[in-house]
N, C-alpha and C positions, 0 to 999 in steps of 0.2 A: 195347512189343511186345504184342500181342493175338495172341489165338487164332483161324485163319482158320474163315469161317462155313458153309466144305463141306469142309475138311480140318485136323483137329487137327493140331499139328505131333507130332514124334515127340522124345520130353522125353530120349530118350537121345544127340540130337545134340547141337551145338555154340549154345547158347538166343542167337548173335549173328547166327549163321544155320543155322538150323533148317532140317530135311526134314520134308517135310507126309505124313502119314499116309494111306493110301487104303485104303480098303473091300473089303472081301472075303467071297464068299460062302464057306458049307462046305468046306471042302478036302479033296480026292481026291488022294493017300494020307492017314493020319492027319498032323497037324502039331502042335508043341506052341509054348505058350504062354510066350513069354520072359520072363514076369514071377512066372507061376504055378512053374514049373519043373514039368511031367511031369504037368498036365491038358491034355487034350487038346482043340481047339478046336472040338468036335462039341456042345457045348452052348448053341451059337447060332446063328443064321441067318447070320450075318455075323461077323467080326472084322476086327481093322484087322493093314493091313500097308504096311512099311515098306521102299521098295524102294534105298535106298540104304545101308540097313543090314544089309538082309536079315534082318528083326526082324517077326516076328510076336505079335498081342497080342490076348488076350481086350476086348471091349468091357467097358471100366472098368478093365482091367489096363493100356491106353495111359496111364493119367494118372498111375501111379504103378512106374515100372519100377525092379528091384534096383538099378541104376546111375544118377545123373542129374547132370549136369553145369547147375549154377544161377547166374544173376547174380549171387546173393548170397553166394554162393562157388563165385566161377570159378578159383581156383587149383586145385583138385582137385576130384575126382567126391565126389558123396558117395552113402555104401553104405543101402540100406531095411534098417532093422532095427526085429525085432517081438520084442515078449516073447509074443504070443499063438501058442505052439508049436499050438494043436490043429487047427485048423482052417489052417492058413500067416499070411501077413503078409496075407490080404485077410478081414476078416471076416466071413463068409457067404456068403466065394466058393462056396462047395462047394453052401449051399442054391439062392444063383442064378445062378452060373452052370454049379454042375454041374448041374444041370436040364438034362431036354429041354424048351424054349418053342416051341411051335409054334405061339405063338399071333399076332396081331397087331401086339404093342405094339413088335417090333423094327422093323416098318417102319415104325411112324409117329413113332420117334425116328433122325429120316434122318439124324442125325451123330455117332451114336455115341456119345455122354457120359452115357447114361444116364439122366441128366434131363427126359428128353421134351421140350426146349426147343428143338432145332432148331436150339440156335446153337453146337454144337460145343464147348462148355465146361460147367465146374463152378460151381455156385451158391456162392460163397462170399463174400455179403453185400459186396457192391462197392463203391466207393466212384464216384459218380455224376458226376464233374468230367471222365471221358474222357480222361484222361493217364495210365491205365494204373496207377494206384493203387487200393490193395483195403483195407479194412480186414480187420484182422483179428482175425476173431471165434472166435478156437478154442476149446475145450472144455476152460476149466480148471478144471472138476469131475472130469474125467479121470483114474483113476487112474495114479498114477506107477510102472510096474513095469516098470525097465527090465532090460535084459539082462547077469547079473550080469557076464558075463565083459569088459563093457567097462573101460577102464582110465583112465575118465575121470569117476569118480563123484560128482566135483565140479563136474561141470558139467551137470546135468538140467534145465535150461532152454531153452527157446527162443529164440538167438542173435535171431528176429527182434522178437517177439513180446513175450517174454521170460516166459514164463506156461509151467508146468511141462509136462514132457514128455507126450507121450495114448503112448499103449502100440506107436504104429508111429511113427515118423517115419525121417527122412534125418542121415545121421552123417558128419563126416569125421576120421577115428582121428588122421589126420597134425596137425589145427589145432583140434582137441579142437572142432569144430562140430557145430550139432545143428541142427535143423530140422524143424518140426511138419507133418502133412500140410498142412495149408491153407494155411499160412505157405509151403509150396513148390510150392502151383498158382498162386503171384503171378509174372507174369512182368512187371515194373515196366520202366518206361523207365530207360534206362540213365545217361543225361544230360538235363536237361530246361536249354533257352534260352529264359530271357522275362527279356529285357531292364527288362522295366516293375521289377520285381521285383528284379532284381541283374544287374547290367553282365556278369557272367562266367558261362559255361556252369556249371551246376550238377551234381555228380556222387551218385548212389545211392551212401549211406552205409550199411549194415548192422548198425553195431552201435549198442546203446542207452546215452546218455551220461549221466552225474549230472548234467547241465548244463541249461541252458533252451535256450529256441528264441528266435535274434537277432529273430523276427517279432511273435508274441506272448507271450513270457516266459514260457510252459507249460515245464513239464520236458518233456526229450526222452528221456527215460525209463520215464516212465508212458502216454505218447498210442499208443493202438494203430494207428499210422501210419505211411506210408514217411518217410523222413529221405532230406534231399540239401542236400550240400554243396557252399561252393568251396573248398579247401585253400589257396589265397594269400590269401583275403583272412580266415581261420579265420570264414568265414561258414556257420551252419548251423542248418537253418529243415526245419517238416515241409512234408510237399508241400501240403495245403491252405494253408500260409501264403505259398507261393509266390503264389497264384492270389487274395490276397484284393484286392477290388475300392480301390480310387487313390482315389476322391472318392466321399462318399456323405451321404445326409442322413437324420435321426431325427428323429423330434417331439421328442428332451429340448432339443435348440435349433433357438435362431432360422437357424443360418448351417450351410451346409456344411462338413463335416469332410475331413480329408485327413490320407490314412494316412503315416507318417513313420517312419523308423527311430529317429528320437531325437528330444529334448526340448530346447529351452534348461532351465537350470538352474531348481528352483523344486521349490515341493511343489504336486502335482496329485494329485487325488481321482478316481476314476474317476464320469462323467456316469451310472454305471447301477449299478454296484454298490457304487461309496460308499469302494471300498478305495483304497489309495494306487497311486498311480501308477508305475514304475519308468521314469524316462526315460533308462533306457539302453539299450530294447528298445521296441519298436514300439509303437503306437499311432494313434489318430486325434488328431488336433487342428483346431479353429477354422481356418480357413483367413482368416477377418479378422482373427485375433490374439488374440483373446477367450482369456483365465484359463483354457481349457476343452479337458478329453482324454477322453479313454473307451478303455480296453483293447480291442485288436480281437478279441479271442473275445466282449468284449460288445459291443460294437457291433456288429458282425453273425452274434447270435442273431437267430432265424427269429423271435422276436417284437418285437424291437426293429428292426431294420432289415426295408424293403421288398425288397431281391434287388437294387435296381439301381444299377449304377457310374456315376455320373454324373460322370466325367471324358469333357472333351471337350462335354459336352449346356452349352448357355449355358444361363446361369441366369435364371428368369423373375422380371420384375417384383413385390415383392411385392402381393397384391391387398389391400389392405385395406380391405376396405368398412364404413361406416359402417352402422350397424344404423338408425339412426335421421335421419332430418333435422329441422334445429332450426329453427323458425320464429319463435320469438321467445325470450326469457329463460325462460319457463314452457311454452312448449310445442311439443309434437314430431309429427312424423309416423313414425311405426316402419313398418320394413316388412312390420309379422305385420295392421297393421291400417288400414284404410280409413279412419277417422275422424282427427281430430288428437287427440293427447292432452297434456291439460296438467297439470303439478306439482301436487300435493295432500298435504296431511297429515293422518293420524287422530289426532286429538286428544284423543279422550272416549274412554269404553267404551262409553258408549250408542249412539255410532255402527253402524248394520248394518254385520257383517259382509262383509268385502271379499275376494275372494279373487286371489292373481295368478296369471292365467293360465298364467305360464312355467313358475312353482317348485310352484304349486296352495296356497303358506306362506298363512293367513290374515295380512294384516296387521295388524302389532301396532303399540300407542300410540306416539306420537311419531316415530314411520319415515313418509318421505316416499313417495308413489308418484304415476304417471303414469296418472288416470281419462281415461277416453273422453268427451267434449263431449255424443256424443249418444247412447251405450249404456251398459252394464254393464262395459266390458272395463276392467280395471285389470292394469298391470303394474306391481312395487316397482320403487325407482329403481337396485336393484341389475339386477334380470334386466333394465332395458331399456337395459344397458349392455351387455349379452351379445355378443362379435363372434360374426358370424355364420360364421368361419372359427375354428377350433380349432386347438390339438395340442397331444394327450394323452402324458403318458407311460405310461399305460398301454395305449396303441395306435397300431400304427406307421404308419397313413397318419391323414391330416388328416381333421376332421370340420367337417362343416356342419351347421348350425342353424336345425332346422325348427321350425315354428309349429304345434301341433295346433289341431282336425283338419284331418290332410292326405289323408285317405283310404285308401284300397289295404288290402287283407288282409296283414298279419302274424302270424307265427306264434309259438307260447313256449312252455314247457312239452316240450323236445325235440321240437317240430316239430310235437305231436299237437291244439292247440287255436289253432283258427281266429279271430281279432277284425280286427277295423276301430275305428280311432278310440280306440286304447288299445295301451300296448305295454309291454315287460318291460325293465327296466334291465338288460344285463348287466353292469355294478358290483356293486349292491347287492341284486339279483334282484326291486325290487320294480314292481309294475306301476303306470303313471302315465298320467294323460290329460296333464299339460303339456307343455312347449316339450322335445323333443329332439336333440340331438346324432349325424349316422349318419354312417355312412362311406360315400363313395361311390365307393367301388372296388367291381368288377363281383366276383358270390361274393360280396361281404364285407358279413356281416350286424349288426356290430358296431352297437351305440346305447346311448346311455347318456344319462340326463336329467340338469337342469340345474343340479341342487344334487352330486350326485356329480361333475361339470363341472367345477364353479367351486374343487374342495379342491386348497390348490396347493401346492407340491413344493418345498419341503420344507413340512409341516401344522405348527403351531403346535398347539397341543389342551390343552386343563386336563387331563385324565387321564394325564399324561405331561409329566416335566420340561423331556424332549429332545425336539429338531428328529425328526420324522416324516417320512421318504423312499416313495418310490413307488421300490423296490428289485425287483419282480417276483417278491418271497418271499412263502413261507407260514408260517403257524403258528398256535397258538390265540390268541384274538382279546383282548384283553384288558378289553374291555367287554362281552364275553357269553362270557367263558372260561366252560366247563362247569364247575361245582361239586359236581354229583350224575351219576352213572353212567348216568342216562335221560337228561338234556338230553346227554352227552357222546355216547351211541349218538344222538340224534335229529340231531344236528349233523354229525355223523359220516355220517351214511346219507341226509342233502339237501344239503349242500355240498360235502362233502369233509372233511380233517383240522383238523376246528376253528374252521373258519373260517365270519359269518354271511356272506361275501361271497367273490366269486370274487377280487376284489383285495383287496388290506390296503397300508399304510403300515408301514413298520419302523423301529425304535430304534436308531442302528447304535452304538450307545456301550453299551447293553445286553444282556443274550441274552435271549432270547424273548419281545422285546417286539412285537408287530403289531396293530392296528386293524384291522380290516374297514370296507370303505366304507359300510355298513349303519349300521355304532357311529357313524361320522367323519363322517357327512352329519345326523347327530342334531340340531337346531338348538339353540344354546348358549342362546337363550333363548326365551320363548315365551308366549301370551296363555291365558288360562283367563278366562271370563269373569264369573266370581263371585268375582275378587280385583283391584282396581284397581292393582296393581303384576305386572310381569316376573317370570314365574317362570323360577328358574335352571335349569341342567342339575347336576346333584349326580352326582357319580363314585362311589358308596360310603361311607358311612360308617363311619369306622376306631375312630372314639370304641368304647369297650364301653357298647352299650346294655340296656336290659331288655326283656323278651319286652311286644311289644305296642304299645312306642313309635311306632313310625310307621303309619301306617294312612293307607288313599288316600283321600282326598277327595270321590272319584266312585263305584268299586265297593265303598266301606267294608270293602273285606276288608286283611288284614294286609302290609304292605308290607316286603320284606325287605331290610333296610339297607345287605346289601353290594354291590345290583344297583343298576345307574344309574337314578335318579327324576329326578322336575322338582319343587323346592320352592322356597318363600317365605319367605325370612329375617325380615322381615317380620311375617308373618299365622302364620307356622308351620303353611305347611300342606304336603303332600308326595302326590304324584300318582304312578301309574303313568306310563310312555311311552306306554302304548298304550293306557291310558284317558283320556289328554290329547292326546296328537295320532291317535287310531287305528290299529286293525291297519294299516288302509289309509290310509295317514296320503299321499297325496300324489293323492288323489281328489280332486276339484274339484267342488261341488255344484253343479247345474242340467247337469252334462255328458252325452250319450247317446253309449253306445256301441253296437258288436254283437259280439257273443260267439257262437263256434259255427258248424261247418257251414252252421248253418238261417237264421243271421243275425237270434237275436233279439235286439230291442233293450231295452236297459237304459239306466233314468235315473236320476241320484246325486242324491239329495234327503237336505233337513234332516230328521236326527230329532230335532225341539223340538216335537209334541206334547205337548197335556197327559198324555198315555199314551204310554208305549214302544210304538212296532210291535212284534210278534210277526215273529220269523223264520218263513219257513215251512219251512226244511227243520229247524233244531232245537228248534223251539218255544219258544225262550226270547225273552221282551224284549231288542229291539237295545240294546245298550249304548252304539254307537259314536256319534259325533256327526251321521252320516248311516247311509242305508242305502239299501240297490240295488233299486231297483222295476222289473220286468218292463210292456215297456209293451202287452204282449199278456198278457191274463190276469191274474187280481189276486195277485198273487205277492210278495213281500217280502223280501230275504236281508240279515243281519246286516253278514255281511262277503262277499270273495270267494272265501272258500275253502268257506262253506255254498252260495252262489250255484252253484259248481261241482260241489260235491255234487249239489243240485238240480237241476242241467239234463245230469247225466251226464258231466261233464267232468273230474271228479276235483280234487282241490287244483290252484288256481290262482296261490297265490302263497303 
């Protein structure tokens, strides 16, 4: 039942079939107010009246009358009672509607409800599925003061709600009920039939049970939600779990899920949260049979699932296309590149530097990759396995995998700085010229490069004994946890709580275990090229060392043992991260881009001078292993975040 959108109904009939309310101007002789008791209806342009009742009512006084007969207890009326004696049971009737308004604002709320909305009712945070369910959000900061002479002082709750009493609501003395204002502008269906859902008409249940919900296993206690029942079959579900969608599909698998009310027998893990399963209550499952359930309050979260029921839709083909065609044992034609490309190995270190286009990783000794016949392009034989169809579980439609440059303007940095031919990880936040990952659902701006890509679910990781999940939690990161109260405010005030990344992995057999895809995309091993061995990824040193022990390689300043390095067991020698692979560590040198409104172009060049370049916005010698050169003007920036300094753009990454 709904409220009509040119006649409120009038709340002191019978709510199965109600009289609708009609409008009235000023009234000649005086008339009073059936809710206010003895103000008088001259303080508006209009009030509503009720001609089957013979009930007149201030505008705002219709929605809450001393008498009101409600679904949710239709055996008796129930009486308005206020502890707030000074003013009556409406509070600030006296300032507005005992006023004279002569001003406008009454005609252009043509229905009365005071809302200015036009549509005849009370704003009370609705529940959007159009089956007449509300949530409900009352005010339980409210203080509790209620009226001492009731004889029910054990019961100050809100029978629907259940969230203590606000200082008016609706009471009935006979069945010790209560009822909060907003809790009693719900006029809910009375019965709801969808057979998809449960064979038997369903009936509005009112009170909150210690129990769960036969649909999703939630307490039906806690959910601020309407409840409906069938009493033959003691079935009983909130209304949204009435309406959840039959068939549906998520990136965490390959096969379509299908909601179920039970399980065959077995231990099941939920596909998103990791917790156990209870297959005595609802659920999705595999619909080819697959080991595989997910709780349907996870399954369709707005980030996990797409919106759509895919019962009844035939299921398409899968596409799987090959990234590459193979033309002999050694060599390929990929689709990012024109030329054939054949098998190769770096064998030496004297070999120049190679870099792969997808991941931007130099490649390191003894790793295989696929060179161009007749250019420069080289891709490792990992990225040129890459399918060009994804799915992530950190995002709920599929992705495709492009080749830069692909062209077009993109935007980062909250939408304020303009590039082409360069773009922002939303993983790990940092910006990359190689191969990425987009989504291409219309709106959805989602991209993520190919090393954050490729980390898969559950992580394996040396910093961590246990399996690492894509759980959709946060927390502090455990390979750049803050240590000192400055990096904790800096982390704090460009990511969020802790985190170097908008996603992280989680420990679920620990507490506060989490990765950032920043930490987790680190490469576990890596090439320096003034040490003829692999240097490792080192997680912290636990050992108790002496002040001074480890020292970097590169900027010879002091290296502090408990943050993650790259050393050599080896040669014992021990690197920063970011004086070994670079701030900008997924830069690709000889790349141009354009940055900026103006579209100026910038080129990634080697810095292996016999001299360090000079940055030009901080004056110091580039440390980094390249550096960004302006190709108008002789200009020079260390990294991207001086480079954005310099041309007005502020921090870029």
């Amino acid at each position: 039942m709904v409220y009509s959108r040119t006649k409120p109904p009038c709340r002191v009939s019978d709510p199965a079939q109600p009289h609708n309310l009609c409008r009235r101007r000023r009234p000649s002789p005086l008339s009073i107010c059936f809710t206010c008791k003895g103000k008088n209806l001259t303080c508006r342009k209009y009030y509503y009246y009720c001609a089957t009742c013979n009930l007149e009512f201030h505008r705002g006084c219709h929605l809450f009358p001393p008498n009101l007969r409600h679904p949710f207890h239709s055996s008796h009326p129930l009486t308005l009672i206020s502890s707030n004696t000074r003013n009556g049971w409406w509070d600030g009737s006296s300032g507005s509607e005992g006023s004279t308004d002569d001003d406008d604002s009454d005609d252009d709320d043509r229905d009365g409800d005071g809302d200015g909305d036009g549509d005849g009712s009370v704003d009370i945070d609705g529940d959007d599925d159009a089956y007449g369910s509300v949530d409900i959000d009352g005010d339980a900061d409210a203080d509790v003061n209620v009226d001492a002479s009731l004889s029910d002082g054990n019961h100050r709750s809100c029978r629907c709600c259940n969230k203590p009493l606000d200082k008016t609501y609706y009471h009935c003395s006979i069945c010790k009920f209560n009822l909060n204002l907003p809790c009693s502008m719900m006029l809910p269906l009375l019965t709801i039939s969808h057979m998809k859902s449960h064979e038997h008409t369903l009936t509005l249940f009112c009170t909150r049970l210690p129990m769960s919900c036969d649909a999703c296993g939630l307490s039906l206690s806690t959910r601020s939600t309407l409840l409906y029942t069938c009493l033959p079959c003691s079935h009983t579900v909130h209304i949204k779990c009435i309406y959840l969608p039959r068939v549906i599909q998520i990136t965490r698998h390959t096969h379509r899920l299908s909601f179920t009310l039970s399980l065959q027998p077995g231990d099941f893990s939920c596909g998103v949260c990791r917790k156990t399963v209870d297959v005595n209550y609802g659920q999705y499952s595999c619909i080819k049979g697959c080991h595989y359930a997910v709780h349907s309050h996870c399954a369709t979260r707005n980030d996990v699932w797409d919106g759509e029921d895919l019962e009844g839709v035939p299921e398409e083909p899968d596409e799987d296309i090959e990234p590459f065609v193979r033309i002999d044992v050694e060599t390929i034609h990929h689709f990012s590149h024109e030329h054939y490309l054949k098998l190769q190995e770096k064998k030496t270190i004297c070999e120049k530097d190679k870099y792969c286009v997808a991941c931007t990783i130099p490649i390191i000794i003894s790793r295989r990759f696929y060179g161009c016949m007749e250019c420069d392009f080289v891709l490792d034989e990992a990225c040129a396995s890459l399918p060009r169809k994804k799915y992530l579980p950190i995002h709920k439609h599929p992705l495709t995998l492009h080749p830069f440059p692909i062209g077009g303007i993109s935007r980062f940095d909250f939408n304020t700085v303009a590039a082409k031919d360069i773009f922002k990880c939303k993983a790990c936040y940092r910006l990359s010229c190689g191969f990425v990952y987009k989504c291409g659902e219309e709106y959805c701006e989602f991209q993520i490069d190919v090393r954050c890509a490729s980390l898969p679910d559950p992580l394996i990781h040396g910093c961590h004994p246990h399996d690492l999940f894509f759980n959709l939690t946060h927390g502090y990161c455990i390979g750049c946890r803050p240590r000192t109260d400055l990096t904790k405010a800096r982390m704090l005030s460009s990511h969020g709580p802790g985190l170097c990344s908008s996603y992280a992995v989680e420990c679920i057999k620990c507490d506060d275990s989490f990765l950032g895809m920043t930490c987790a995309s680190f490469p576990c091993e890596a090439y320096y090229k003034h040490d003829r061995h692999l240097l490792t990824l080192c997680y912290g040193d636990e050992k108790d060392t002496t002040s001074g022990q480890y020292w970097c390689e590169i900027c010879e300043s002091e290296l502090n043992a408990d943050d993650w390095f790259y050393t050599c067991d080896s040669c014992m020698i021990t690197l920063h991260i970011d004086c070994l692979l670079g701030k900008d560590m997924y830069m690709k040198p000889g790349h141009i881009f354009e940055i900026g409104d103006d579209g100026d172009e910038v080129e990634i060049v080697h810095n292996d001078g016999n001299s360090r370049l000079i940055c030009s916005e901080c004056n110091l010698h580039c440390a980094q292993a390249w550096a960004f050169k302006m190709i108008r003007g002789y200009k020079w920036y260390c990294t991207l975040n001086c480079m954005g300094k310099g041309l007005g753009l502020g921090r870029l990454n």
